[in-house]
C-alpha positions in Angstrom: 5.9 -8.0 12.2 5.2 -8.9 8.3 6.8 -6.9 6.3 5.1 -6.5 2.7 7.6 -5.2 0.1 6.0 -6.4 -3.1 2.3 -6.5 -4.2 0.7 -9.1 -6.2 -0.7 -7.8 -9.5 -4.2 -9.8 -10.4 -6.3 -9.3 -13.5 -9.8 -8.8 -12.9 -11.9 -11.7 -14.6 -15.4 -11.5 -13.3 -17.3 -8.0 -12.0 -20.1 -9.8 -9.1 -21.5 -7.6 -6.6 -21.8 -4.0 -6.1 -21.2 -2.9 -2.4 -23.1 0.3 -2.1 -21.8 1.9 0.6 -20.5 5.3 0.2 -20.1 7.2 -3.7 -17.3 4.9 -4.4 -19.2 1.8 -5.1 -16.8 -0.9 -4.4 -17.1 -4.3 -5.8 -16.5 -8.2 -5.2 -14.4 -9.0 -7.9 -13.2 -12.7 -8.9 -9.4 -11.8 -10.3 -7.6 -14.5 -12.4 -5.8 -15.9 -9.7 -9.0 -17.7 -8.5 -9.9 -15.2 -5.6 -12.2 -12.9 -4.4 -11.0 -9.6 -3.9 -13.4 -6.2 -2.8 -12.1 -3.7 -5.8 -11.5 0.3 -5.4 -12.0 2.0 -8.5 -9.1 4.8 -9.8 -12.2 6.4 -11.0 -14.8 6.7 -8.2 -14.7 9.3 -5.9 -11.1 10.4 -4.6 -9.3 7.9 -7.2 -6.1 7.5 -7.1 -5.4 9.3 -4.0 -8.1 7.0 -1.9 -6.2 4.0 -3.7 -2.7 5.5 -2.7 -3.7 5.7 0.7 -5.4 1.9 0.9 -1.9 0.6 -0.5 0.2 2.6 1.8 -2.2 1.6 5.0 -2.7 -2.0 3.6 1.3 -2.1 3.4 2.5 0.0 6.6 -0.2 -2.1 8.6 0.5 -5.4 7.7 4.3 -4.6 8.7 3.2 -3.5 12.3 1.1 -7.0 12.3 -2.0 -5.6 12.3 -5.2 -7.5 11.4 -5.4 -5.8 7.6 -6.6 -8.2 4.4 -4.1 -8.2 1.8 -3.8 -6.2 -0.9 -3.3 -6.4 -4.0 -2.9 -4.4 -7.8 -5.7 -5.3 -9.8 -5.8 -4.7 -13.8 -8.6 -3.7 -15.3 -9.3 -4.9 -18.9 -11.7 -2.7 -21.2 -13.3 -5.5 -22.0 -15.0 -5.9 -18.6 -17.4 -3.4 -19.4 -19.3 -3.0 -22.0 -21.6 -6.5 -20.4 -22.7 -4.1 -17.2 -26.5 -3.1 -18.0 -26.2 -0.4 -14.9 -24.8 2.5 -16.4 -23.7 3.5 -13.2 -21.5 0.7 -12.9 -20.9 0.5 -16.8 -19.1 4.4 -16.6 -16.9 3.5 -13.4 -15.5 0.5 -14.8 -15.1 2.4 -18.6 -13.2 5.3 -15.7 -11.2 3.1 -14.3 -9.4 1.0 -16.9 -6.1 0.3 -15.8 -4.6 -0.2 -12.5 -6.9 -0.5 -9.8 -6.9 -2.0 -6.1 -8.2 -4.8 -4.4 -8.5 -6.2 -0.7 -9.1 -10.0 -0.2 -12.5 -10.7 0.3 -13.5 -11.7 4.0 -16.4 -14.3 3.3 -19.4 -14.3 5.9 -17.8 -11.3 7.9 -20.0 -8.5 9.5 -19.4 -5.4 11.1 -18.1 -4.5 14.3 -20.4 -3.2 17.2 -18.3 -1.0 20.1 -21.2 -1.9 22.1 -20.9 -5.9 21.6 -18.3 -8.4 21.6 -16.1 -9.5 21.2 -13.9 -7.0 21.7 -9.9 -6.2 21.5 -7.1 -6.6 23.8 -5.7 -3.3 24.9 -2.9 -4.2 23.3 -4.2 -4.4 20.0 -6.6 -1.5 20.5 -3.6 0.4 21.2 -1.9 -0.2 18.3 -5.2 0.3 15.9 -4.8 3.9 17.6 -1.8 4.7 17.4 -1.9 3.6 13.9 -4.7 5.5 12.6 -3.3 9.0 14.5 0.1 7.9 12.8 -2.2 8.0 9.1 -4.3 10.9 10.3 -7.4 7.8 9.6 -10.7 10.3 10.1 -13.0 7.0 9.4 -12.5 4.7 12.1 -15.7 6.1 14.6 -18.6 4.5 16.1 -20.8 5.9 13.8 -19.1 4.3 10.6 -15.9 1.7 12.3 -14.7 0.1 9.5 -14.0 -3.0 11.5 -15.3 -6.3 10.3 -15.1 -9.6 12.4 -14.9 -12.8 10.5 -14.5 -16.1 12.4 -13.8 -14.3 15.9 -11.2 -12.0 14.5 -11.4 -8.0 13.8 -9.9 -7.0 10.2 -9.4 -2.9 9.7 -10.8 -2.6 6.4 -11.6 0.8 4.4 -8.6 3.4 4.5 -9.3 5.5 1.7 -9.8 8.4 4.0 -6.2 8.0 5.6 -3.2 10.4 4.6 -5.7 12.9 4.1 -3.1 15.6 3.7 -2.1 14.9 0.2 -5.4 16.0 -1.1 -3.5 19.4 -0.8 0.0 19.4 -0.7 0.5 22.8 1.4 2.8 23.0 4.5 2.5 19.3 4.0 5.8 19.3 6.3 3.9 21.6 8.7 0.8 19.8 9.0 3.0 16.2 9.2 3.4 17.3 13.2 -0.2 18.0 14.1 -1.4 16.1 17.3 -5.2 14.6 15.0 -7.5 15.6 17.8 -9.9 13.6 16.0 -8.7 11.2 17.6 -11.3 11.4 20.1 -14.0 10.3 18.0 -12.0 6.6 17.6 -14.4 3.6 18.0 -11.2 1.6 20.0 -10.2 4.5 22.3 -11.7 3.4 24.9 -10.0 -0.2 25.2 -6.9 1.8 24.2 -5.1 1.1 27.3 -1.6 0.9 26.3 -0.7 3.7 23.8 2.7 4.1 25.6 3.5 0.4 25.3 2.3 0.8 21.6 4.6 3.7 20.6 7.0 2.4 22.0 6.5 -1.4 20.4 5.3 0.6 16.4 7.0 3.0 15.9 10.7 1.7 15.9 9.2 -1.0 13.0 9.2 1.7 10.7 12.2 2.4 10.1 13.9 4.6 6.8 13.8 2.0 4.4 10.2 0.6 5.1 9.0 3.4 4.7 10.6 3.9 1.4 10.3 0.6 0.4 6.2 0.4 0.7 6.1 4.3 -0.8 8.4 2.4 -4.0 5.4 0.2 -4.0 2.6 2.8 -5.3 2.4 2.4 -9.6 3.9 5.4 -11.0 0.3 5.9 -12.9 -0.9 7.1 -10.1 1.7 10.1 -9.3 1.9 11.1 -12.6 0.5 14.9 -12.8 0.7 16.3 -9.7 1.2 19.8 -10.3 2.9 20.4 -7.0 5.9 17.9 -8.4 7.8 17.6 -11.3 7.8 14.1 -11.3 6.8 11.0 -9.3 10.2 10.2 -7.9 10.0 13.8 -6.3 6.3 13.0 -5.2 7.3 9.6 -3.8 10.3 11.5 -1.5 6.9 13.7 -0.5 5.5 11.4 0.7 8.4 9.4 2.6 9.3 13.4 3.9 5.8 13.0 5.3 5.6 9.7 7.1 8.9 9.8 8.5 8.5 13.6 9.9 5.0 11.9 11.5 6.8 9.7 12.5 8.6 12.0 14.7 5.7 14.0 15.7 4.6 10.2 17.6 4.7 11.8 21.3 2.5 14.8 20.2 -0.5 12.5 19.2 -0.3 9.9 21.5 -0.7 12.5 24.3 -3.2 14.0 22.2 -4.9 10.3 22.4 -4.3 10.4 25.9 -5.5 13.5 26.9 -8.8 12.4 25.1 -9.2 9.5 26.5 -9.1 10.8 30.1 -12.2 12.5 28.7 -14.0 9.3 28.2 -17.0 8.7 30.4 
């Protein structure tokens, strides 16, 4: 276990390459720390919420020692702009001045193929499981896996779509103990032969104050005008509410995982 209780802040320095996958047009970004970083923009697509739920998977993986590239805050200076002939491009980055966030770049990586290998342990694909039923991760499938393998290793990129409950904040409590029976469409199920062995190894790692601690890390911009709270520290204890009472709810979706994988042909 890793845990991750702070979060490099970066400036953006150079804008490279649009990745066109999606409406959210991510970007290879060189920060001014020298590195390359693929950059989510506060305003493409879900904003803030998509980058809330990177940081908070970014963060809560890398504690459970998953394969997950680090993350990092990533300021955006107006000036970066106004030198982008696509005006695509040139209105996302004049929409997202600010606070963005960024994933280390994985040079020469490609994506993963259920159908090739190499493929995971059980062990691992247990705890990729359990972890995306624990975020309620609907974008893990074979269809679109958001797995890439660089030199030999699998990295679980792309969790925009994770925590998808907060795009509506009723019975938020209520639906924090569902059992994700979409779980079934998981690209790892299959090699997901120890979900047990992963409860039992995950889910004692997040304990009260992890869980508060990587929640402490999301900027206060982005909680800032949620009209279901008066205030981010009440959304923050939302969102800790949340993940702990999933937490709880850990026997109902790994049998739910279960139960779908004996369905596996």
């Amino acid at each position: 276990m890793r845990p991750m209780m702070t979060i490099k802040t970066v400036t953006a320095a150079r804008y490279l390459t649009p990745l066109r996958e999606g409406g959210s047009l991510p970007a290879i970004i060189e920060a001014d720390d020298g590195e390359l970083y693929v950059m989510k923009f506060v305003g493409a697509g879900q904003g803030r919420k998509a980058l809330i739920a990177e940081l908070v998977a970014g963060a809560l993986g890398q504690t459970l020692g998953l394969p997950v590239p680090d993350v990092v805050i990533i300021e955006l200076d107006p000036a970066l702009g106004p030198s982008e002939p696509d005006p695509e491009i040139h209105d996302l980055l004049r929409f997202s001045i600010g606070l963005n966030l960024g994933a280390r770049f994985l040079p020469h990586a490609f994506a993963y193929n259920p159908l090739l290998p190499p493929h995971p342990s059980p062990e691992l694909a247990s705890a990729i499981v359990w972890f995306d039923a624990y975020l309620t991760n609907v974008d893990r499938t074979p269809r679109n896996t958001n797995i890439l393998i660089s030199q030999g290793k699998l990295w679980l990129i792309d969790h925009g779509a994770c925590l998808y409950f907060h795009h509506d904040w009723k019975n938020y409590m209520e639906r924090s103990r569902t059992p994700f029976p979409q779980i079934k469409d998981h690209t790892l199920l299959r090699f997901a032969g120890q979900l047990d062995q992963a409860d039992a190894t995950l889910k004692p790692r997040l304990t009260d104050a992890v869980l508060r601690a990587v929640i402490d890390l999301i900027p206060e911009v982005w909680l800032v005008n949620e009209p279901t709270f008066t205030d981010p520290a009440e959304h923050r204890a939302a969102y800790v509410a949340y993940l702990t009472s999933r937490r709880a709810a850990s026997p109902v979706f790994v049998e739910e995982a279960k139960n779908a994988q004996a369905q596996l042909v």
